[in-house]
Gaussian input, Z-matrix of N, CA and C with variables (Angstrom, degrees):
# hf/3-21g

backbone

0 1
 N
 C     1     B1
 C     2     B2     1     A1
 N     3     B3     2     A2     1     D1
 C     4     B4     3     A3     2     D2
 C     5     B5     4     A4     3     D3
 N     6     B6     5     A5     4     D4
 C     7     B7     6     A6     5     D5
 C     8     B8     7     A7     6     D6
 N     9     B9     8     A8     7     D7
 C    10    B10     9     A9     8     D8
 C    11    B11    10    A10     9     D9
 N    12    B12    11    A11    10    D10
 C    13    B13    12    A12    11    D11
 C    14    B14    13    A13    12    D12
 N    15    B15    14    A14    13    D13
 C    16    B16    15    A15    14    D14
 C    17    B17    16    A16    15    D15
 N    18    B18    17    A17    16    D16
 C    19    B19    18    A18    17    D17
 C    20    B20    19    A19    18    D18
 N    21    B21    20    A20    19    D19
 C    22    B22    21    A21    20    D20
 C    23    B23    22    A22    21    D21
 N    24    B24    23    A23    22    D22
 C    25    B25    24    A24    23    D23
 C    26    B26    25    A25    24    D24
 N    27    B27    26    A26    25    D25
 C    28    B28    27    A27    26    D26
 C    29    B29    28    A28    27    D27
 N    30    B30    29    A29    28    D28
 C    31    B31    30    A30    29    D29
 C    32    B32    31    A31    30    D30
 N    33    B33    32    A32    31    D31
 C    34    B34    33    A33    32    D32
 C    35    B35    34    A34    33    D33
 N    36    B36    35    A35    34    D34
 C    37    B37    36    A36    35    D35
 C    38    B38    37    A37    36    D36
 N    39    B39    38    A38    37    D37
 C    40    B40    39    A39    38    D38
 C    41    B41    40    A40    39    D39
 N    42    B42    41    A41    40    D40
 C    43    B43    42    A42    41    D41
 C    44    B44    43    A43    42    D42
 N    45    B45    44    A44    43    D43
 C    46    B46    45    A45    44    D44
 C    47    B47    46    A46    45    D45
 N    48    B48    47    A47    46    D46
 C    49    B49    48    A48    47    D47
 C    50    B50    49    A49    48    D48
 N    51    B51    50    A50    49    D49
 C    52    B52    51    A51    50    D50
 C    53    B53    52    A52    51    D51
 N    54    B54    53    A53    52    D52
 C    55    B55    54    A54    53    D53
 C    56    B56    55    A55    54    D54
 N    57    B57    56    A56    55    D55
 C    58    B58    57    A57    56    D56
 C    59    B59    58    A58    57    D57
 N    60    B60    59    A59    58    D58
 C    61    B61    60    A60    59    D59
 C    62    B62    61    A61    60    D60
 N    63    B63    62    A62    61    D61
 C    64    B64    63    A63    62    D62
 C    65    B65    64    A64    63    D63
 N    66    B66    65    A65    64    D64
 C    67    B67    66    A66    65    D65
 C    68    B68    67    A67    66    D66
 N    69    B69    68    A68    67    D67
 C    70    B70    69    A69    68    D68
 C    71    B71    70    A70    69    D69
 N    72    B72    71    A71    70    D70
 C    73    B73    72    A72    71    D71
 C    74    B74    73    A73    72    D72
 N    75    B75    74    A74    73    D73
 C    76    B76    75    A75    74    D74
 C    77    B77    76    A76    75    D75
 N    78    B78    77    A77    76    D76
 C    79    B79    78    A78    77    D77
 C    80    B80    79    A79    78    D78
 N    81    B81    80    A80    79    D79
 C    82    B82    81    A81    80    D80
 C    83    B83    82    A82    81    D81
 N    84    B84    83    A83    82    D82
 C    85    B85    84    A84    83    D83
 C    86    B86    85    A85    84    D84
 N    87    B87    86    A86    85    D85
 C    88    B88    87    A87    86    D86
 C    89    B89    88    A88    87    D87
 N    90    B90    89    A89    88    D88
 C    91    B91    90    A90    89    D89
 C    92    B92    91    A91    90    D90
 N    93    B93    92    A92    91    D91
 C    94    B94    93    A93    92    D92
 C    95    B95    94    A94    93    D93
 N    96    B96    95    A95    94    D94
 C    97    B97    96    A96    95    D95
 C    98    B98    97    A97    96    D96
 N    99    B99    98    A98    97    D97
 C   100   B100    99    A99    98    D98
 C   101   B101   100   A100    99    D99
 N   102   B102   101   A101   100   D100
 C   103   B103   102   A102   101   D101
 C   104   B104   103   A103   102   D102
 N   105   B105   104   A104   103   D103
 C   106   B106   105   A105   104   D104
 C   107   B107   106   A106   105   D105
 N   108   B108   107   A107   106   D106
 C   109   B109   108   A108   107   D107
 C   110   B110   109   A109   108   D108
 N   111   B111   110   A110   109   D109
 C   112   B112   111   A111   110   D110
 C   113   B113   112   A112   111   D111
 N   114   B114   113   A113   112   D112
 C   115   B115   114   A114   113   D113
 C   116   B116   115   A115   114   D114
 N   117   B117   116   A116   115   D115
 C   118   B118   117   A117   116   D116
 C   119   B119   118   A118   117   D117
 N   120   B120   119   A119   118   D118
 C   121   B121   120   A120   119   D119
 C   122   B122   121   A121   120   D120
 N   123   B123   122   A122   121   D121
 C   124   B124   123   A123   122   D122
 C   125   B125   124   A124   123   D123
 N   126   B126   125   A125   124   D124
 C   127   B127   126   A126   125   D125
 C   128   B128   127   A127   126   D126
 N   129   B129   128   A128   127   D127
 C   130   B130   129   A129   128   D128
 C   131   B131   130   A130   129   D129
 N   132   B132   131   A131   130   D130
 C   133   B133   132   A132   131   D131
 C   134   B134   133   A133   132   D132
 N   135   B135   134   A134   133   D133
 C   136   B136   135   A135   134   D134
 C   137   B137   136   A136   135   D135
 N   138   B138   137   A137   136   D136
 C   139   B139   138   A138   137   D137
 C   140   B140   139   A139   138   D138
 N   141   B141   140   A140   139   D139
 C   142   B142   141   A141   140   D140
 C   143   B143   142   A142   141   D141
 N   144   B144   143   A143   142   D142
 C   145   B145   144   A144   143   D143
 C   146   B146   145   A145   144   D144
 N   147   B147   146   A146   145   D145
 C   148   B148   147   A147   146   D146
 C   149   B149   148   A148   147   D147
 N   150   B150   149   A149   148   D148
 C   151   B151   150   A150   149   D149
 C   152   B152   151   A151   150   D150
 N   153   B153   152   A152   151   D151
 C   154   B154   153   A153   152   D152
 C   155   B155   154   A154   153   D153
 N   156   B156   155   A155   154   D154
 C   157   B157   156   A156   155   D155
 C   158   B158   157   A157   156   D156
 N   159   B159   158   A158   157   D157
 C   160   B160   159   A159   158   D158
 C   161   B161   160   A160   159   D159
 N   162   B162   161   A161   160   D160
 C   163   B163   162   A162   161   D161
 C   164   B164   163   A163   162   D162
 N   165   B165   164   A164   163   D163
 C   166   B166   165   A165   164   D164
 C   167   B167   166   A166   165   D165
 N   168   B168   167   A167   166   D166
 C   169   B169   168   A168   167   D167
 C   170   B170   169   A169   168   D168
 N   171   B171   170   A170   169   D169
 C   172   B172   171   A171   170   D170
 C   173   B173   172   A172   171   D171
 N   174   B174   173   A173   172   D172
 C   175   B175   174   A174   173   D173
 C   176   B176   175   A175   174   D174
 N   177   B177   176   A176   175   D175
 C   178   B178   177   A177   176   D176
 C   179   B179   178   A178   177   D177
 N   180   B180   179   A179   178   D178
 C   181   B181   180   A180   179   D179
 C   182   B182   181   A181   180   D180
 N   183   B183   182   A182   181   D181
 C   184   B184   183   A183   182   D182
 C   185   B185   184   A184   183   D183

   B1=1.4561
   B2=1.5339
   B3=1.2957
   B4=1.3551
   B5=1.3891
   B6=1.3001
   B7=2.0369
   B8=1.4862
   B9=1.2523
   B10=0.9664
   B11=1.6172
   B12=1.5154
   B13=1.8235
   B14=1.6969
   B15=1.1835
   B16=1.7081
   B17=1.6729
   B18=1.3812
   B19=1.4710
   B20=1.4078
   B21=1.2959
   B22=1.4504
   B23=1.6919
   B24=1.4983
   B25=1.5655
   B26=1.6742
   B27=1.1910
   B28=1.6899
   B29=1.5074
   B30=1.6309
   B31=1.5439
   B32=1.4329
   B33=1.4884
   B34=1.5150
   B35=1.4820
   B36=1.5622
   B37=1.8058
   B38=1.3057
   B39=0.9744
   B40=1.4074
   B41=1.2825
   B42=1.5002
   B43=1.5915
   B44=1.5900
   B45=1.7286
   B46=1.4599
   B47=1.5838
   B48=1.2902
   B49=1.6774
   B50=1.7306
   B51=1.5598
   B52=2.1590
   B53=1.5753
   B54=1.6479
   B55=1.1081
   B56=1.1523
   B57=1.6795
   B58=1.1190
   B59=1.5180
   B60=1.4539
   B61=1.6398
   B62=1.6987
   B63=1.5222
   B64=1.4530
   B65=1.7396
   B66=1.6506
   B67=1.8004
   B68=2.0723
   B69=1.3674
   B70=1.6757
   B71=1.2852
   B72=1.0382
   B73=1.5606
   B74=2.0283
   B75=1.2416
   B76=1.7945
   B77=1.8020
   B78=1.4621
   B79=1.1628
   B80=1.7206
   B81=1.1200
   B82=1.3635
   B83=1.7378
   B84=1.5935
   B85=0.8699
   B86=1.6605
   B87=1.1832
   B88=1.2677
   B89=1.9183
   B90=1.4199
   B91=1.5506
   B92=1.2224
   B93=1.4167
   B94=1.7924
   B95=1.5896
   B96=1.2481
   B97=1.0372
   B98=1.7323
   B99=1.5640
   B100=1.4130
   B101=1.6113
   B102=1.4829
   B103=1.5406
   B104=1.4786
   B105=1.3119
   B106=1.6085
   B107=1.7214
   B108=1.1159
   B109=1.7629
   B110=1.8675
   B111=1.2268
   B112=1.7818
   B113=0.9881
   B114=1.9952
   B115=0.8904
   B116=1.9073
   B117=1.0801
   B118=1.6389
   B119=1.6151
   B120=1.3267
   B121=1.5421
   B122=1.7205
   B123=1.1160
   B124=1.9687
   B125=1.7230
   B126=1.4801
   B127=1.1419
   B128=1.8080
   B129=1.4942
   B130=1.0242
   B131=1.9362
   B132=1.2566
   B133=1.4135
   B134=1.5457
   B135=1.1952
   B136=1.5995
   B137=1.2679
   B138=1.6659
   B139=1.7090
   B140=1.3689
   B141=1.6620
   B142=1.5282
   B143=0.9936
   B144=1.5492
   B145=1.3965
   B146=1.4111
   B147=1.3132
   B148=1.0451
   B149=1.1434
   B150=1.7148
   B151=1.3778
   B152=1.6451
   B153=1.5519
   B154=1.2239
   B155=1.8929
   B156=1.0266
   B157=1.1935
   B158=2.0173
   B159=1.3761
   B160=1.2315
   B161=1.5217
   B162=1.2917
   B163=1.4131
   B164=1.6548
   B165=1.7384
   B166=1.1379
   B167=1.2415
   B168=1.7674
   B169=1.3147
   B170=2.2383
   B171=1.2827
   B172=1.0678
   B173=1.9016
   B174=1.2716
   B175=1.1670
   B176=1.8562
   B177=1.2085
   B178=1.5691
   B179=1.5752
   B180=1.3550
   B181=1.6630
   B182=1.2078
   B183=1.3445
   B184=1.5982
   B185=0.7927
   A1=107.79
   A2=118.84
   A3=126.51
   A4=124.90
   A5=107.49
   A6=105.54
   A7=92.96
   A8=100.61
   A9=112.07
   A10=140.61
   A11=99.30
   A12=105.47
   A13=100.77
   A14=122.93
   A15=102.33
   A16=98.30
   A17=117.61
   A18=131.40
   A19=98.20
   A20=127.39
   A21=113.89
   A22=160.68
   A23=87.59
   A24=119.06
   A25=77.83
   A26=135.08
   A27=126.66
   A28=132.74
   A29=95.80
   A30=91.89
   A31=124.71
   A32=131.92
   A33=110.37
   A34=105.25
   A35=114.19
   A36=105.48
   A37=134.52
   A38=119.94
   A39=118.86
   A40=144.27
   A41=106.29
   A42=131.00
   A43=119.02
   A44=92.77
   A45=86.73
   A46=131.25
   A47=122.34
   A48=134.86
   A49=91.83
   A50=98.98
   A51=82.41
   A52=86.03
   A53=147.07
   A54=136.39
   A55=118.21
   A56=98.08
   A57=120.84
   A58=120.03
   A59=103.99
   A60=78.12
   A61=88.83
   A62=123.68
   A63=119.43
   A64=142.98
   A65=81.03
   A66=116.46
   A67=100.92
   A68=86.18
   A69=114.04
   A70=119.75
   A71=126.28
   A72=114.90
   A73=103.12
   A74=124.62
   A75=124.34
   A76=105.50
   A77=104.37
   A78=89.04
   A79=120.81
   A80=132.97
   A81=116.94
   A82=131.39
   A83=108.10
   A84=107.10
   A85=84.35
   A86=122.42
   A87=133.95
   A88=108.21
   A89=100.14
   A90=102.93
   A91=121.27
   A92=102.46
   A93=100.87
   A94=96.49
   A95=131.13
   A96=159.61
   A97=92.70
   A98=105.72
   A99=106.63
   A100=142.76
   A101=90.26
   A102=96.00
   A103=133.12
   A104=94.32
   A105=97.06
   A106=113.63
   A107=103.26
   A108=113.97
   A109=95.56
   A110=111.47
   A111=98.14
   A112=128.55
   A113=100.33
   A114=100.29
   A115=120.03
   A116=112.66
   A117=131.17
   A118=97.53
   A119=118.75
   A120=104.67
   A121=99.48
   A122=120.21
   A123=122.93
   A124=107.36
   A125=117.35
   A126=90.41
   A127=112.31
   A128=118.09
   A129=125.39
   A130=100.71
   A131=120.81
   A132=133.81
   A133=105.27
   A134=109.50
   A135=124.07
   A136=114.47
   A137=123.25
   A138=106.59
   A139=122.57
   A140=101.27
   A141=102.19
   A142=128.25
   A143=119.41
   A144=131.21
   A145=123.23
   A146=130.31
   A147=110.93
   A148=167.00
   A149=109.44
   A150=133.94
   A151=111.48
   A152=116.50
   A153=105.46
   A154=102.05
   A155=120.84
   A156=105.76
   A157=116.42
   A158=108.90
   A159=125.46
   A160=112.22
   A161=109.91
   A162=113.84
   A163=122.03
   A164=117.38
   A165=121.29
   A166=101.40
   A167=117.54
   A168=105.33
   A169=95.28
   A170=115.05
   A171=118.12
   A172=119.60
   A173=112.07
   A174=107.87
   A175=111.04
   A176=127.35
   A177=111.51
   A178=81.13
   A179=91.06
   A180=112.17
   A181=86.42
   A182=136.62
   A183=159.32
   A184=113.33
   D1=138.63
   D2=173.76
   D3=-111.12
   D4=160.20
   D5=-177.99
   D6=-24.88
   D7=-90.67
   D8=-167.23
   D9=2.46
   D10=-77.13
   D11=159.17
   D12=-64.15
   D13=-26.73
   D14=-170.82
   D15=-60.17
   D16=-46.76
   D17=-164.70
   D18=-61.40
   D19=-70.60
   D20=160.62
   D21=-24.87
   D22=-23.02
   D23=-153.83
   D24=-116.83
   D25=-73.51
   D26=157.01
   D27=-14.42
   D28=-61.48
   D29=164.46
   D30=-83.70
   D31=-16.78
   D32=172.39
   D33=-78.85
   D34=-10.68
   D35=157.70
   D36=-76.92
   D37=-20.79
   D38=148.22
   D39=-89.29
   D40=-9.12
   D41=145.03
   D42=-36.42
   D43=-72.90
   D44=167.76
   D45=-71.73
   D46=-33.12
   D47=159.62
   D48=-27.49
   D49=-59.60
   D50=-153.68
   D51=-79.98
   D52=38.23
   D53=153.65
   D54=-68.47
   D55=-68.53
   D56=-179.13
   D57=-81.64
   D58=18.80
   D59=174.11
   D60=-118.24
   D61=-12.04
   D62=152.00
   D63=-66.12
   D64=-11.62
   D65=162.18
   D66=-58.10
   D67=-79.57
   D68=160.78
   D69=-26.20
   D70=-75.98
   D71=-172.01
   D72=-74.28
   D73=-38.28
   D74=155.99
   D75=-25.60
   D76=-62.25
   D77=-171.90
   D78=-89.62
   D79=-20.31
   D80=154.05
   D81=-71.68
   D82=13.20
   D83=-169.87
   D84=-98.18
   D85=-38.04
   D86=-165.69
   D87=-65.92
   D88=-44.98
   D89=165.28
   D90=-49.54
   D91=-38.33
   D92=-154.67
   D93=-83.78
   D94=-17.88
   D95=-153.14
   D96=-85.12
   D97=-75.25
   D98=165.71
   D99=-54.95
   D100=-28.84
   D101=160.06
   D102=-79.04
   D103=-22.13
   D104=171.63
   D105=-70.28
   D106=-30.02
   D107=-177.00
   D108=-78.83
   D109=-28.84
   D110=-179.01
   D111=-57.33
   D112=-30.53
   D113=-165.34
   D114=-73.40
   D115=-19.42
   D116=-174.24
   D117=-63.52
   D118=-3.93
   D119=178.17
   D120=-112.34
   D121=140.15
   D122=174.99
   D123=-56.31
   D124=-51.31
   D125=-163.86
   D126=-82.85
   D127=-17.57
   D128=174.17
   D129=-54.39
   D130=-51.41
   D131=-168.44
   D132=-50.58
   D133=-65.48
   D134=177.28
   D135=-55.51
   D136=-16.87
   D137=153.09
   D138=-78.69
   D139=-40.61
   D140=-175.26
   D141=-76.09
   D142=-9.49
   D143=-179.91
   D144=-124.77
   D145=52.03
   D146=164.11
   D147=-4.94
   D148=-47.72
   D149=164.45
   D150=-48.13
   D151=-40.03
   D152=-166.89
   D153=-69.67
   D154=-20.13
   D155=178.92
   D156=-58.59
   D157=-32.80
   D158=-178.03
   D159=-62.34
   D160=-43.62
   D161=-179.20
   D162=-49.19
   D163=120.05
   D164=171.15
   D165=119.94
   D166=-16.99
   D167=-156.31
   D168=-101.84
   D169=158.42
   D170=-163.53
   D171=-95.74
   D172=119.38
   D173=-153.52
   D174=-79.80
   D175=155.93
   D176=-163.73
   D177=-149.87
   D178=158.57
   D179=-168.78
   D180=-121.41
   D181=166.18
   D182=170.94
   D183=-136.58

């Protein structure tokens, strides 16, 4: 094997690498995207957020 095909054989591997990792960031962009909209509904809110259940309540040391 020569440079050559190595140089070749390198770049259609990282060709596809920056595919899928532009696959990758599409789709967590798309989640975060959806979760931000979940949150505008109550019962969607009360899974993803827990904390709000906590709120109001009074914290005590022992």
């Amino acid at each position: 094997m020569n440079d050559r095909d190595r140089n070749r054989r390198a770049a259609e591997w990282f060709a596809a690498a920056e595919s899928w990792i532009r696959k990758g960031i599409a789709v967590l962009a798309a989640l975060l995207v959806l979760a931000q909209l979940a949150l505008h509904y109550p019962a969607a809110r009360s899974l993803l957020t827990p904390a709000v259940h906590g709120e109001g309540t009074r914290y005590r040391s022992e």
